[in-house]
C-alpha positions as CSV (number, residue, x, y, z in Angstrom):
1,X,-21.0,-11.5,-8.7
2,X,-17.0,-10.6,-9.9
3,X,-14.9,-10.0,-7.0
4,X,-12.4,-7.1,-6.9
5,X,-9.4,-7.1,-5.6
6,X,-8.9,-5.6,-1.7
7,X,-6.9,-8.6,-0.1
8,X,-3.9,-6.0,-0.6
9,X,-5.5,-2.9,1.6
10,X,-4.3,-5.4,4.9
11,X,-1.4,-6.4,3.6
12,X,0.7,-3.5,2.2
13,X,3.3,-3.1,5.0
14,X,5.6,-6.4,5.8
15,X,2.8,-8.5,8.4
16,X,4.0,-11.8,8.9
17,X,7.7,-11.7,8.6
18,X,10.6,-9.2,8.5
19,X,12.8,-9.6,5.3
20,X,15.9,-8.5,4.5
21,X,17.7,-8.3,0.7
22,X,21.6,-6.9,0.2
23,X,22.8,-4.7,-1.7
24,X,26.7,-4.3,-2.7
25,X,28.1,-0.5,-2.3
26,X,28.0,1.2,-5.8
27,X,31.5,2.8,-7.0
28,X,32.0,6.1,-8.0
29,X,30.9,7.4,-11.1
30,X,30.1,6.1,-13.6
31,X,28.6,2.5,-12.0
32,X,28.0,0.9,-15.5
33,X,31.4,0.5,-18.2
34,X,32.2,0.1,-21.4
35,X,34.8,-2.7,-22.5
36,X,37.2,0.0,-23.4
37,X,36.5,1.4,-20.1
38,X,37.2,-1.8,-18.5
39,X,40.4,-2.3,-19.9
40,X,41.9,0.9,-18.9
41,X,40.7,0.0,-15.4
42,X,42.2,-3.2,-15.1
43,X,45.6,-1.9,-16.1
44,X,45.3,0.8,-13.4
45,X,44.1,-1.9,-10.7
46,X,46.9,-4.1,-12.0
47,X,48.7,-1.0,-10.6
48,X,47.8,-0.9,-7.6
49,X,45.0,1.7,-8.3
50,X,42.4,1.2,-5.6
51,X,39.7,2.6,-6.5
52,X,40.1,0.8,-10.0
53,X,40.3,-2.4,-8.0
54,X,37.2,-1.8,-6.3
55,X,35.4,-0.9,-9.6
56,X,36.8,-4.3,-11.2
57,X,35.4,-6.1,-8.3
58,X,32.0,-4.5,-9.0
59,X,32.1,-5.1,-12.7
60,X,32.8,-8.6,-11.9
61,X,29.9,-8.6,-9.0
62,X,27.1,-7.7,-11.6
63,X,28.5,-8.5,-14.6
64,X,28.7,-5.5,-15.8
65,X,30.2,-4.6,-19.8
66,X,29.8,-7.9,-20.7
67,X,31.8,-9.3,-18.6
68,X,30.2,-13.0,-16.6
69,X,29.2,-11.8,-13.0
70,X,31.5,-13.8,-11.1
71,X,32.2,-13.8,-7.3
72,X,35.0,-15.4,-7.0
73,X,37.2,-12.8,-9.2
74,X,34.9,-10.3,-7.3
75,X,36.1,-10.9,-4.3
76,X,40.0,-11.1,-5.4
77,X,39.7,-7.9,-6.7
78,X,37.6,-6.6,-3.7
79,X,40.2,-7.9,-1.2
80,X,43.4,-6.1,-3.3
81,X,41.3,-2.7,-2.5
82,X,40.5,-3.4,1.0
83,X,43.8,-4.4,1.7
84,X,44.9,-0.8,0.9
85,X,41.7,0.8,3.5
86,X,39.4,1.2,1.0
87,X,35.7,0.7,2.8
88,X,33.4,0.4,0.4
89,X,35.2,-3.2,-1.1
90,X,35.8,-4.5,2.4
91,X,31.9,-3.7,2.8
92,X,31.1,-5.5,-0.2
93,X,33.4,-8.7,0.6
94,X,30.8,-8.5,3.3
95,X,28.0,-8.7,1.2
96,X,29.5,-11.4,-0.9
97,X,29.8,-13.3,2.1
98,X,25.8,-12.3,3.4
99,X,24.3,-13.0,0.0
100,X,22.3,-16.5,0.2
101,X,22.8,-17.1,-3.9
102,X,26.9,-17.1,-3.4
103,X,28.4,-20.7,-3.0
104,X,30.6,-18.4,0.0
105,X,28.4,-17.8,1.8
106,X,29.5,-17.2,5.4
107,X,27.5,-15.0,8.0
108,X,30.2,-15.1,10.0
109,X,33.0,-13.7,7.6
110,X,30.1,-11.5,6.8
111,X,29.9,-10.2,10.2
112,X,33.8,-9.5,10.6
113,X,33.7,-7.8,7.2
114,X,30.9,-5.2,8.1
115,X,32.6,-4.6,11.6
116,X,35.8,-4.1,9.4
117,X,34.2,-1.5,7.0
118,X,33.1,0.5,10.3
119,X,36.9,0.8,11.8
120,X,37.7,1.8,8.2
121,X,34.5,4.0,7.7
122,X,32.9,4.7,10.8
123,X,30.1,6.7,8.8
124,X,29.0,3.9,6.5
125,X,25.7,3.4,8.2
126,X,24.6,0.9,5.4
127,X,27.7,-1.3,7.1
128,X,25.8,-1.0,10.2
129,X,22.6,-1.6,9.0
130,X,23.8,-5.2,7.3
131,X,25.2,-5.9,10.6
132,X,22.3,-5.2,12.5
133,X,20.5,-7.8,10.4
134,X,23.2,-10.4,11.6
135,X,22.1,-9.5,15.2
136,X,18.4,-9.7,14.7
137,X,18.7,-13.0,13.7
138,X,21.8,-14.5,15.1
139,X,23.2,-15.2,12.2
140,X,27.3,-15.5,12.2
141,X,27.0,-14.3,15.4
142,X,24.5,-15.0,19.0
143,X,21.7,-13.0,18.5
144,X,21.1,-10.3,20.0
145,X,17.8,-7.9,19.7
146,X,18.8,-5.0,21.8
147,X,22.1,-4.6,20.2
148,X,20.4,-5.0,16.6
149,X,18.2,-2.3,17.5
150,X,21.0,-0.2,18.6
151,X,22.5,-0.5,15.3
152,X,19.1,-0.2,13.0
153,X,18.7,3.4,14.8
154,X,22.0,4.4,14.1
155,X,21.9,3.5,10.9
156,X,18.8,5.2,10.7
157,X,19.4,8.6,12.1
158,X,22.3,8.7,9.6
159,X,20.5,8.5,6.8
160,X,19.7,4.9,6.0
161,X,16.3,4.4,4.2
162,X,16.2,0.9,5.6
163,X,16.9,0.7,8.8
164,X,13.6,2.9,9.8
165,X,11.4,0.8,7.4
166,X,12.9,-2.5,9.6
167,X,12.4,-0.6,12.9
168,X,8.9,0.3,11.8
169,X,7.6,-3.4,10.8
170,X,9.4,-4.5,13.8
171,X,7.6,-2.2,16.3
172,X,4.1,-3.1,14.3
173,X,4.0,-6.1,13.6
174,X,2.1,-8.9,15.7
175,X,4.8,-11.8,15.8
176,X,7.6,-9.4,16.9
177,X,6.8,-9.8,20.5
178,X,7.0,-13.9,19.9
179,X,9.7,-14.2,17.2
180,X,12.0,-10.9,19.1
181,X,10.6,-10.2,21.9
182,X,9.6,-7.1,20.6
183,X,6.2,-5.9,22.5
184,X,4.4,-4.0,19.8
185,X,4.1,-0.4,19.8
186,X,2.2,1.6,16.7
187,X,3.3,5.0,17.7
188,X,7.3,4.0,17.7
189,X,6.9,2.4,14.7
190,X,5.2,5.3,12.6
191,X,7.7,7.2,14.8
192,X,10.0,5.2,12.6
193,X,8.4,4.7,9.1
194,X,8.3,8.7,9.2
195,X,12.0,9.3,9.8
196,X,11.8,6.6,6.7
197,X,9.9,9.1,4.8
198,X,12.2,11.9,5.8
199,X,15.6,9.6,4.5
200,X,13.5,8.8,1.2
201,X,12.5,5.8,2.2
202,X,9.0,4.8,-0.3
203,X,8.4,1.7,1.4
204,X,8.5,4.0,4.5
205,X,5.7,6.1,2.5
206,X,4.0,2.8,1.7
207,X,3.9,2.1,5.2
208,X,3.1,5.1,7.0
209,X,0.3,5.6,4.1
210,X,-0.7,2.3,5.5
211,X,-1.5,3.6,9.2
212,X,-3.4,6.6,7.8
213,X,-5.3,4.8,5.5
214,X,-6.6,1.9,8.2
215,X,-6.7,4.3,11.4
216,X,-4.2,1.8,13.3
217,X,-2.1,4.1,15.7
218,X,-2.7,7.6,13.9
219,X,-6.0,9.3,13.2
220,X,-7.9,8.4,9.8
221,X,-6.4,10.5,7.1
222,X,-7.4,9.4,3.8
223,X,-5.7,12.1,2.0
224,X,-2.3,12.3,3.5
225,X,-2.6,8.3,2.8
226,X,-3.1,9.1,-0.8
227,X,-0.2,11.7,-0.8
228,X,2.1,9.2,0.5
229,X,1.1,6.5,-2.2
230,X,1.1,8.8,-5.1
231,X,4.9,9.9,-3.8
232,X,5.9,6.5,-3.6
233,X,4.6,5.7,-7.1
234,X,6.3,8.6,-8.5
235,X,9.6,8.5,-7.0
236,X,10.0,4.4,-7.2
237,X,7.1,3.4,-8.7
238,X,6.5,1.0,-5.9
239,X,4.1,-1.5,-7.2
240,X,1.8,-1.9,-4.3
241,X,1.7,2.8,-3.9
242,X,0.7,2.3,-7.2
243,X,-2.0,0.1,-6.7
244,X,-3.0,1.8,-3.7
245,X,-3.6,5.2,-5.8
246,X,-5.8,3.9,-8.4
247,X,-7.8,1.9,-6.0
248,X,-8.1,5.6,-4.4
249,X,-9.0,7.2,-7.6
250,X,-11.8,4.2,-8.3
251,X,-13.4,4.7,-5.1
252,X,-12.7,8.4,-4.7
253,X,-11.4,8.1,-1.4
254,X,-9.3,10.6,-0.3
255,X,-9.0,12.4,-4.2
256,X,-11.9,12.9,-6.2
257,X,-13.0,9.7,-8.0
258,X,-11.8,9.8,-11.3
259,X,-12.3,6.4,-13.1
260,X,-10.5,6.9,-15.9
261,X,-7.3,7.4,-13.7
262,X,-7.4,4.1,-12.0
263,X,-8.5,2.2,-15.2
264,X,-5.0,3.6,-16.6
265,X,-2.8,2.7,-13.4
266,X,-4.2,-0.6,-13.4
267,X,-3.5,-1.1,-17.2
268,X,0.0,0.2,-16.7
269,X,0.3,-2.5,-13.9
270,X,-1.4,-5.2,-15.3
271,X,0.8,-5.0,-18.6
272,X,3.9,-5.5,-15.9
273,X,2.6,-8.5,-14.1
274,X,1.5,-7.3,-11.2
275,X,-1.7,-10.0,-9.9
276,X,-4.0,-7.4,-7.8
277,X,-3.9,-5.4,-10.7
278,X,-4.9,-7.9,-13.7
279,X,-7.7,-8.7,-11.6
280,X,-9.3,-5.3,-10.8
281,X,-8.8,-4.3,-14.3
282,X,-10.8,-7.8,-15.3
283,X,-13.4,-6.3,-13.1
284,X,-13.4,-3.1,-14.6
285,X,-13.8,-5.0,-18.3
286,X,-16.5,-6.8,-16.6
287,X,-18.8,-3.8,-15.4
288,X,-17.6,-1.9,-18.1
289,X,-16.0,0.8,-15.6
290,X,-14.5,3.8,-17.6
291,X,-14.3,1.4,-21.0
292,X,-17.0,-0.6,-22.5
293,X,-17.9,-4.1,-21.1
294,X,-16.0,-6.4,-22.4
295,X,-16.6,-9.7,-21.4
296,X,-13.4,-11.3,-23.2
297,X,-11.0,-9.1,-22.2
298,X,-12.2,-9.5,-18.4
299,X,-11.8,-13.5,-18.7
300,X,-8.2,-12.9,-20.0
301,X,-6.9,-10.6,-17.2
302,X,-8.6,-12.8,-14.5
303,X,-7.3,-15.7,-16.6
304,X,-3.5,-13.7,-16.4
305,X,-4.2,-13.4,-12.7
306,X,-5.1,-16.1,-11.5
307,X,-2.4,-18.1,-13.0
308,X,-0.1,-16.0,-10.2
309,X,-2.5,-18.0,-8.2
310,X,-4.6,-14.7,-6.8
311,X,-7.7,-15.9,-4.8
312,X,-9.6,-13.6,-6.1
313,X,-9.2,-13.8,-9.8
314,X,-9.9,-17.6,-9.2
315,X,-13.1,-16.9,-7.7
316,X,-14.0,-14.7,-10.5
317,X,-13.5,-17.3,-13.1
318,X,-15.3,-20.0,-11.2
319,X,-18.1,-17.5,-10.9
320,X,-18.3,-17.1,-15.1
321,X,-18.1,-21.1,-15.9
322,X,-20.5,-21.5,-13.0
323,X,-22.9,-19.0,-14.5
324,X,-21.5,-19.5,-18.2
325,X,-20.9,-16.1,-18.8
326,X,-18.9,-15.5,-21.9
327,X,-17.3,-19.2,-21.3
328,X,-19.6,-22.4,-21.4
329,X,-21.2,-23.2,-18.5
330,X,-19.2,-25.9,-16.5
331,X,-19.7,-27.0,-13.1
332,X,-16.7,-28.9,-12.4
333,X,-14.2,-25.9,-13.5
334,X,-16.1,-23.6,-11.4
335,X,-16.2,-26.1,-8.4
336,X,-12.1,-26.5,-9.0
337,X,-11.4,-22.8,-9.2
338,X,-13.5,-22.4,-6.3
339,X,-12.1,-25.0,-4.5
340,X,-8.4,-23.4,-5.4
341,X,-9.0,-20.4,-4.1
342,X,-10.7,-21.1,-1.0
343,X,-7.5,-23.3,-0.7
344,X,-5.5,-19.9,-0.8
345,X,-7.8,-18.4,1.8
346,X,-10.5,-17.1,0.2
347,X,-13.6,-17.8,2.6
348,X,-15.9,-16.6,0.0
349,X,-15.0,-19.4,-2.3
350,X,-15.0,-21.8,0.1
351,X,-18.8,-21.0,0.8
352,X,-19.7,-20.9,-3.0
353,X,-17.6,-24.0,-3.1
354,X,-19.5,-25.9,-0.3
355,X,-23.1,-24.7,-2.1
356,X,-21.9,-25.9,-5.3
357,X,-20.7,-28.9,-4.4
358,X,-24.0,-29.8,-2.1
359,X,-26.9,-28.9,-5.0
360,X,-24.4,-31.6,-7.6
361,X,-25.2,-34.0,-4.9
362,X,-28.6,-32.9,-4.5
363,X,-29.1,-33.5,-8.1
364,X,-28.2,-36.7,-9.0
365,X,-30.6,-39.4,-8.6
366,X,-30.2,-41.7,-5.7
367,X,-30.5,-45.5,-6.7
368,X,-34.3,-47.2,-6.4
369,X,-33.5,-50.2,-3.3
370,X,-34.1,-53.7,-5.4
């Protein structure tokens, strides 16, 4: 029997580890050029212009109007504008310095840069949240928790949208207690994913949607879960909200079920690459759910699927070359498949796996004693 895909409803908030990503401060408008436009700006950064040298820096950053992103000439132009107090290019030496993919990579110059842009700009809580990172995990700099968290809600009640999403996984997560010695505690962490939600934070919505969706540390609230989802999808189109809502609309929980609604979402998702999705709308191809059956379409998305290596997609395929259903029959790919997935954590393919496995054996003749 096909499998659909709910391995996400316990993993759509950040579980096993806290991550982190940086981001380089945007310059005024406009934040994308033209070569004309970059022209004119060199020759007033050549100036001494430094706003203009902070714009280079960024046009060099990203590689922006066809220009190669390259950090080195990033960072010269970067350090001509910071030299002259401008925080938002000290801030994003920092980030040059913090991000993993830069051959310069230096937490510790990192660290002096973000405590640089905070004596320049005291209110640049995105400074403080970087640093807080650096805290958290003692990187450039002995690590320390309680001064991280300091910093996180700072950052946060000034506006940050990440800093309450961090302080929220950090409060609910499991491993906090072992990895920060963070005991965990669900209320101050919805505490947090809300403020989140109030800074426009849609992986705070994911989050909190989370908690009312499961029950865990808030009361049962289907419908506020779906609110937060659909917002999330709308305003950021957060893959996993996304998901989240057209799983909702299949099983009509907390919306009225409307088939045709999640078939569309999942199409929309599928045709993007996202895994969950190519298998639940192989499922819906399968038990011809809002379209009719279609048994080759099905095979392809949980083909598409399960080459992103979802568990459950590979279960489903080993169930149709088990069964030869729309594909030959063949034992060996199904036993594979299943064997796959259960290696991914499936315990349903590990049982189908183990049955298959034992009637091969019980099927092949055992050799008459001479």
């Amino acid at each position: 029997m096909p499998k659909f895909d709910r391995t996400l409803l316990a993993t759509l908030f950040l579980s096993v580890a806290i991550s982190f990503s940086v981001q380089a401060m945007e310059p005024p408008e406009p934040d994308d050029y033209t070569l004309e436009q970059i022209v004119e700006l060199k020759k007033a950064a050549e100036q001494g212009d430094k706003v203009a040298q902070f714009r280079m820096g960024y046009a060099y950053h990203y590689g922006l109007a066809g220009l190669m992103a390259d950090a080195t000439k990033a960072m010269e132009w970067y350090q001509k504008s910071s030299a002259q107090g401008y925080a938002k290019a000290t801030h994003n030496i920092g980030i040059l310095y913090n991000d993993e993919d830069n051959e310069i990579l230096d937490y510790t110059k990192a660290k002096e840069m973000y405590e640089s842009t905070l004596q320049q700009d005291p209110t640049n809580y995105i400074a403080k949240y970087y640093l807080a990172q650096l805290y958290l995990d003692g990187l450039g700099v002995k690590q320390d928790v309680p001064k991280a968290l300091i910093l996180f809600k700072e950052a946060a009640q000034s506006g940050d949208k990440n800093a309450p999403v961090t302080l929220g996984q950090l409060y609910t997560n499991d491993d906090n207690d072992t990895s920060y010695g963070i005991k965990k505690d669900v209320a101050e962490g919805i505490k947090w994913y809300q403020k989140g939600v109030d800074n426009g934070s849609s992986l705070a919505m994911v989050d909190l949607a989370y908690h009312y969706y499961s029950g865990e540390g808030v009361d049962k609230d289907l419908k506020k879960a779906f609110d937060l989802y659909t917002k999330a999808s709308e305003e950021d189109h957060e893959e996993s909200a996304t998901y989240m809502v057209a799983y909702m609309y299949q099983y009509g929980e907390g919306v009225d079920k409307n088939l045709k609604k999640a078939f569309d979402l999942y199409s929309q998702l599928a045709e993007e690459g996202y895994s969950p999705a190519q298998n639940n709308l192989g499922y819906m191809y399968m038990n011809g759910e809002s379209v009719p059956q279609d048994l080759k379409l099905a095979f392809e998305w949980y083909s598409k699927s399960a080459e992103q290596e979802n568990p459950t997609a590979l279960y489903n395929l080993a169930d149709m070359y088990r069964d030869g259903y729309y594909v030959k029959k063949d034992t060996e790919k199904a036993i594979e498949y299943y064997d796959h997935a259960c290696q991914l954590g499936d315990e349903d393919s590990c049982e189908e796996h183990k049955k298959l496995a034992t009637s091969i054996k019980l099927t092949i003749p055992k050799k008459k004693k001479k």
